[in-house]
C-alpha atoms as a printed R data frame, in Angstrom:
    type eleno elety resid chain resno      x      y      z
1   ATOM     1    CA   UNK     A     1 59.275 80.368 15.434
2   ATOM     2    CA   UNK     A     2 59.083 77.492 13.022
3   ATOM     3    CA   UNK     A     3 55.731 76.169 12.118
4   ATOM     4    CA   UNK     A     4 55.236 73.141 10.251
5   ATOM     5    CA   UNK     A     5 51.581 72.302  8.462
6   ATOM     6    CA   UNK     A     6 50.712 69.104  7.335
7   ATOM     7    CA   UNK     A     7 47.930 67.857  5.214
8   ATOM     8    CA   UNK     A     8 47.489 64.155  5.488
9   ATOM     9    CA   UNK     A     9 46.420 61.739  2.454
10  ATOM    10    CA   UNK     A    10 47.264 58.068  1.989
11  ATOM    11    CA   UNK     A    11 48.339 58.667 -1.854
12  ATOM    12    CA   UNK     A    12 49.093 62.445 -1.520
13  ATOM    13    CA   UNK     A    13 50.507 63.769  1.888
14  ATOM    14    CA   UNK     A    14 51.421 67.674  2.005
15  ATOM    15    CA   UNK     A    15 53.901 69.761  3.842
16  ATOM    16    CA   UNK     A    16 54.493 72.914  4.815
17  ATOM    17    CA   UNK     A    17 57.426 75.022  6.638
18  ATOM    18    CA   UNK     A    18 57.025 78.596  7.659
19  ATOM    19    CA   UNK     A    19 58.810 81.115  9.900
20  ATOM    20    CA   UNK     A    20 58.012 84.142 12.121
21  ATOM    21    CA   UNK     A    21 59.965 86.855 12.395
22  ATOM    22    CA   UNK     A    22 58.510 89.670 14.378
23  ATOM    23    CA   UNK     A    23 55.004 90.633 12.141
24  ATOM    24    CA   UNK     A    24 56.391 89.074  9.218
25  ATOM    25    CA   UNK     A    25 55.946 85.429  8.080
26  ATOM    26    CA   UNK     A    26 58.519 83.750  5.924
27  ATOM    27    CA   UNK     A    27 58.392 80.349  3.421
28  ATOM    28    CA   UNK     A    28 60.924 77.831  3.995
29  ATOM    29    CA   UNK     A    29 60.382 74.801  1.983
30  ATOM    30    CA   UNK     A    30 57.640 72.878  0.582
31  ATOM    31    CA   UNK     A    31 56.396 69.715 -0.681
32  ATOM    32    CA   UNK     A    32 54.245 66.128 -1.147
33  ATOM    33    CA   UNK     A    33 55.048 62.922 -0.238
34  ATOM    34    CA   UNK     A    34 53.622 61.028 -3.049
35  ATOM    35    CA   UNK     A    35 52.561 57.207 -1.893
36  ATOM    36    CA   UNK     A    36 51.583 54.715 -4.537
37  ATOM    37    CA   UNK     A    37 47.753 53.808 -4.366
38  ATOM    38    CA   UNK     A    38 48.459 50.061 -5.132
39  ATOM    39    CA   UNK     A    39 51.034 49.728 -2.505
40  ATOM    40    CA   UNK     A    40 49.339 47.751  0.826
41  ATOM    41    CA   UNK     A    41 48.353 50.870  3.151
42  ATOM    42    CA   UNK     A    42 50.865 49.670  6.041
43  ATOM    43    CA   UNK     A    43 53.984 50.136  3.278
44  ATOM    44    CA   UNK     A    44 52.566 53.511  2.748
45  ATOM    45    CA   UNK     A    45 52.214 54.638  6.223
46  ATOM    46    CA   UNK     A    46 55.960 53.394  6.645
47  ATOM    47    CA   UNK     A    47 56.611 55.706  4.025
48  ATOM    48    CA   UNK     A    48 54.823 58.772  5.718
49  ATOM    49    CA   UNK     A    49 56.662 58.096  8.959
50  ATOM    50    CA   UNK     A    50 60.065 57.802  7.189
51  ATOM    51    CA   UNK     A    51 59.620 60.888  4.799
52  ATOM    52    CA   UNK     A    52 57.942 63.040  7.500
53  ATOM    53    CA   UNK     A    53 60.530 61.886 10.303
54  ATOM    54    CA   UNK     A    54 63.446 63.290  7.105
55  ATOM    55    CA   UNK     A    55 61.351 66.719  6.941
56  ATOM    56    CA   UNK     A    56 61.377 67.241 10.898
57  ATOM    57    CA   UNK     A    57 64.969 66.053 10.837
58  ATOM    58    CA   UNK     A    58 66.075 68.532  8.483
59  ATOM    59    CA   UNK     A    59 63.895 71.740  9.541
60  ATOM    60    CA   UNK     A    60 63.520 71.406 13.122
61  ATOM    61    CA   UNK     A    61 59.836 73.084 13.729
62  ATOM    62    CA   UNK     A    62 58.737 73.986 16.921
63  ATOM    63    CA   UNK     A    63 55.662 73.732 16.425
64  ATOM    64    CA   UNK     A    64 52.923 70.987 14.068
65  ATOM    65    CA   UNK     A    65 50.017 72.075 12.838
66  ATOM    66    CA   UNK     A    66 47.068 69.392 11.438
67  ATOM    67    CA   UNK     A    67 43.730 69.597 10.602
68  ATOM    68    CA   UNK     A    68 41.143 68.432 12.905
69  ATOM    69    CA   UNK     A    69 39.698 65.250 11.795
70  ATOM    70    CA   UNK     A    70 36.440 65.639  9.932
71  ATOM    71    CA   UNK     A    71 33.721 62.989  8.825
72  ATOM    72    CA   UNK     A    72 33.502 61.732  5.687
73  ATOM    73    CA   UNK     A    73 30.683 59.882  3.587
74  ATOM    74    CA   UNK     A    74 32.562 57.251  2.491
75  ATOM    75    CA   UNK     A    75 33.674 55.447  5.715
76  ATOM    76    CA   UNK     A    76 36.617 53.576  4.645
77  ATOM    77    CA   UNK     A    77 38.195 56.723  3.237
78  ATOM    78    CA   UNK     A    78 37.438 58.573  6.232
79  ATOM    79    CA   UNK     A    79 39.053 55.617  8.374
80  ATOM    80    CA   UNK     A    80 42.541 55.555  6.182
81  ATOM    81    CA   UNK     A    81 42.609 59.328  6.745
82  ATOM    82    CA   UNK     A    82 42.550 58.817 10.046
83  ATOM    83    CA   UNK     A    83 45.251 55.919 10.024
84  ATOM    84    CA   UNK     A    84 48.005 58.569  7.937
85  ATOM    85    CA   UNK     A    85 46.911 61.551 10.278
86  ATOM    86    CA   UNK     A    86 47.685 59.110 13.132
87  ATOM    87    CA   UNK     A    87 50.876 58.872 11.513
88  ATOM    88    CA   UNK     A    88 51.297 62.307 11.556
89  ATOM    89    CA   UNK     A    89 50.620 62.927 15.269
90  ATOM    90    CA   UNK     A    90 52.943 59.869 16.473
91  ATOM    91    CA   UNK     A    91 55.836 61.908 14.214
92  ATOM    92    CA   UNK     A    92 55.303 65.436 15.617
93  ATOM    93    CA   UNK     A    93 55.439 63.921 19.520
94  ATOM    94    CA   UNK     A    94 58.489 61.491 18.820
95  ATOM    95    CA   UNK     A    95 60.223 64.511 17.450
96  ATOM    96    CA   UNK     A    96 58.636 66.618 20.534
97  ATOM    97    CA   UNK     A    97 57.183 69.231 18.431
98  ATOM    98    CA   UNK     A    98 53.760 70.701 19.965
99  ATOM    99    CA   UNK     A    99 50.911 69.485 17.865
100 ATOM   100    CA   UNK     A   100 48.407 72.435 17.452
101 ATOM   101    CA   UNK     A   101 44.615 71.184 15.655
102 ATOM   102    CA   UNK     A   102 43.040 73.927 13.372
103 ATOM   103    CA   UNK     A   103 39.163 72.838 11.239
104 ATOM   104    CA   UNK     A   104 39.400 73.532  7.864
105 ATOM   105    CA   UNK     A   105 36.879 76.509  7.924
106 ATOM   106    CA   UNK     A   106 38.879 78.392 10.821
107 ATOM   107    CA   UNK     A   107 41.590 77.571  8.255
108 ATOM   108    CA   UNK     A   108 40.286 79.141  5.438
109 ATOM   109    CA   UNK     A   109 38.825 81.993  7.392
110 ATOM   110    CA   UNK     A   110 42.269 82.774  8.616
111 ATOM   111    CA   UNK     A   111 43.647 82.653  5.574
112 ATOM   112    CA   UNK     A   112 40.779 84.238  3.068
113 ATOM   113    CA   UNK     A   113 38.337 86.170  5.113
114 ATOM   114    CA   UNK     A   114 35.792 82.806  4.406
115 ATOM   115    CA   UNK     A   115 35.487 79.408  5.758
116 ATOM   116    CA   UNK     A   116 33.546 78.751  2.443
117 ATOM   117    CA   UNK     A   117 36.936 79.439  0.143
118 ATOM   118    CA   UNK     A   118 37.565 76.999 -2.370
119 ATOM   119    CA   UNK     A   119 41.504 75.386 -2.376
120 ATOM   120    CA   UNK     A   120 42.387 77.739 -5.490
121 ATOM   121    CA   UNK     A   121 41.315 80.461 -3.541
122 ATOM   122    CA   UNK     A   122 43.470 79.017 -0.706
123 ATOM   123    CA   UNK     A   123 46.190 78.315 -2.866
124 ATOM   124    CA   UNK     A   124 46.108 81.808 -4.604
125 ATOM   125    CA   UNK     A   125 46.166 83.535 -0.880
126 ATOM   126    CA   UNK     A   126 49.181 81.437  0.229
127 ATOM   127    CA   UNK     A   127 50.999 82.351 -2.569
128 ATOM   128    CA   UNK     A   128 50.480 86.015 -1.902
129 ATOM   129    CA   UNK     A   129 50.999 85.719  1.582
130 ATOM   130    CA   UNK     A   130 54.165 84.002  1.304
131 ATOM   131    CA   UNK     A   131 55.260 85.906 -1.934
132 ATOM   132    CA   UNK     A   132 55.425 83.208 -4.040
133 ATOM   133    CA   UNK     A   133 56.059 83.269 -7.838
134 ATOM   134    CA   UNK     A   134 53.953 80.490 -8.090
135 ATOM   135    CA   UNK     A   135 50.793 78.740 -6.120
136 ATOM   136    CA   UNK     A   136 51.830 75.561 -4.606
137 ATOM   137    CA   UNK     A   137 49.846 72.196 -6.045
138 ATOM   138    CA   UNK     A   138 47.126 72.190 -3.553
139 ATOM   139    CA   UNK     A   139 48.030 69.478 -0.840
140 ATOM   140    CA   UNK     A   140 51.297 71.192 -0.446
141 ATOM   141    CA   UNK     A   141 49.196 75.190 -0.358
142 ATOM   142    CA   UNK     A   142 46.771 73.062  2.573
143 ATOM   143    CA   UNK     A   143 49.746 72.249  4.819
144 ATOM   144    CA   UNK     A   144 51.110 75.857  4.063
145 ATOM   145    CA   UNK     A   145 47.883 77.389  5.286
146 ATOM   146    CA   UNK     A   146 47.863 75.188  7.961
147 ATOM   147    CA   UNK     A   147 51.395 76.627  9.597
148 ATOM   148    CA   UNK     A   148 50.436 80.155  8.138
149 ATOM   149    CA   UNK     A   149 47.338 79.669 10.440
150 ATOM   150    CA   UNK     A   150 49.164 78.450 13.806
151 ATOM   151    CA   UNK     A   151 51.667 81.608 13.304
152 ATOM   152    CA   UNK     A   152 48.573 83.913 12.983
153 ATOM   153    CA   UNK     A   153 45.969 82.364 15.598
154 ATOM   154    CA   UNK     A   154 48.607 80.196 17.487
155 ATOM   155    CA   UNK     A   155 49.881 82.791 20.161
156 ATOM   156    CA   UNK     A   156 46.292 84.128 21.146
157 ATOM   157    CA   UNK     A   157 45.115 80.627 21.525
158 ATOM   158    CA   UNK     A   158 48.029 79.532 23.763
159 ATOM   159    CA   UNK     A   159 46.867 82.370 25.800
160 ATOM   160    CA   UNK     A   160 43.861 81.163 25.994
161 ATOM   161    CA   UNK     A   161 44.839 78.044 27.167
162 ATOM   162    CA   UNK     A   162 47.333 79.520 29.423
163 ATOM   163    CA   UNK     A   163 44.610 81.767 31.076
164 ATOM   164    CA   UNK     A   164 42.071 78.728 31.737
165 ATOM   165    CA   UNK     A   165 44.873 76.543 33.112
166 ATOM   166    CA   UNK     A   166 45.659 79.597 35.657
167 ATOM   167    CA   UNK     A   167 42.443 80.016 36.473
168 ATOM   168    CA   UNK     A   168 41.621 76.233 37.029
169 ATOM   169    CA   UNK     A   169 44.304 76.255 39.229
170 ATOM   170    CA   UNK     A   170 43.894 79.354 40.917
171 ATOM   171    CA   UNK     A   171 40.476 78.398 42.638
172 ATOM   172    CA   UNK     A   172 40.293 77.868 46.005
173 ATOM   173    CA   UNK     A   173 40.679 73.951 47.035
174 ATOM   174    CA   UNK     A   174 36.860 73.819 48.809
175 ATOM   175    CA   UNK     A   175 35.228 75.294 45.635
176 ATOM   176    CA   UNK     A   176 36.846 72.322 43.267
177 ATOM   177    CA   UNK     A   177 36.069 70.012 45.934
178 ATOM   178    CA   UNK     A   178 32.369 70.697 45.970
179 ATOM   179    CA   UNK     A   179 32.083 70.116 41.877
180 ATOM   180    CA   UNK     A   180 30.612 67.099 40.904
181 ATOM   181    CA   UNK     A   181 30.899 65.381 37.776
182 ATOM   182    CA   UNK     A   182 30.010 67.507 34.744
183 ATOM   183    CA   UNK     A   183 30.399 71.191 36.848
184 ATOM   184    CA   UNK     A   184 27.914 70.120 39.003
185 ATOM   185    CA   UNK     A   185 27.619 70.709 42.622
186 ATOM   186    CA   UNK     A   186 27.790 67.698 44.585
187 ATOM   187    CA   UNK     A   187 24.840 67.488 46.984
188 ATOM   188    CA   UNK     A   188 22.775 70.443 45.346
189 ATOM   189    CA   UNK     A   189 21.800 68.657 41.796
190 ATOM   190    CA   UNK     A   190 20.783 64.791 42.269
191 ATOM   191    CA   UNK     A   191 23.127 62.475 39.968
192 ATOM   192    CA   UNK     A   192 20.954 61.210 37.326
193 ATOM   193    CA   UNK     A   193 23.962 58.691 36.743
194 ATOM   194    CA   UNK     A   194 24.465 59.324 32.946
């Protein structure tokens, strides 16, 4: 399987391509699409599309993996990281890759043993992991961890997901039926209407 991680930025956008073969996890390439700050931000989300669109195009992933998106304190930076990340998604399903969502602590967790680790500690754990003779610059070691991530905690949570869909579907027709809005039984629980 190949897993793609990408770390989105509006000046600094990283990506990462990994493979699984068996137990063992392999690097493939590596990089940062470096947009110019003083460019409008439409230009450089053209340029995300474009670049990423080249990087699906030339490694053919299976499988995307982004971070979930996370508040910020300063609003407007929060809202362009959403606009790139956006971006991101609309790549990954035009190119019908399956977009997995990972937080940034189950990231680091994964990866370190801490959802506390700082990105040189990140960075320094990629490098081993991957057997690296150096540690990638750090928005290119976030979208590595990302993929490293889905290849490690991927399978067990499409399981998961697997298991719940089976089970949703496996329940007799009267039982859904009777659920209300919310889990509720309808008839046993007034509505409260919220």
């Amino acid at each position: 399987m190949i897993a793609l991680g990408v770390d989105p930025g509006t000046r600094r956008l990283g990506w990462g391509v990994v493979s699984r073969h068996g137990n063992r996890i392999e690097h493939i390439a590596h990089g940062v699409i470096k947009l110019r700050g003083e460019e409008p931000l439409a230009t450089r989300l053209a340029q995300i599309e474009r670049e990423l669109c080249e990087v699906l195009g030339r490694f053919k992933p299976e499988v995307g993996s982004v971070e979930t998106l996370f508040f910020h304190k300063d609003a407007q930076a929060a809202a362009k990281l959403g606009h790139a990340r956006g971006v991101v998604l609309m790549a990954l399903a035009r190119a019908k890759v399956g977009v997995f969502e990972y937080a940034p602590a189950r990231v680091k967790r994964t990866l370190t043993g801490s959802g506390q680790a700082d990105k040189r500690r990140v960075a320094l754990m990629i490098r081993a992991v991957l057997n690296l003779e150096t540690a990638p610059v750090s928005d290119a070691a976030d979208a590595l961890a990302l993929a490293v991530t889905h290849l490690r905690v991927g399978p067990s949570l499409a399981f998961e997901r697997l298991a719940t869909a089976r089970a949703r579907s496996s329940a007799p027709p009267a039982i859904l039926a009777r659920l209300g809005p919310r889990g509720r039984r309808a008839g046993r629980i007034p509505s409260t209407g919220l």
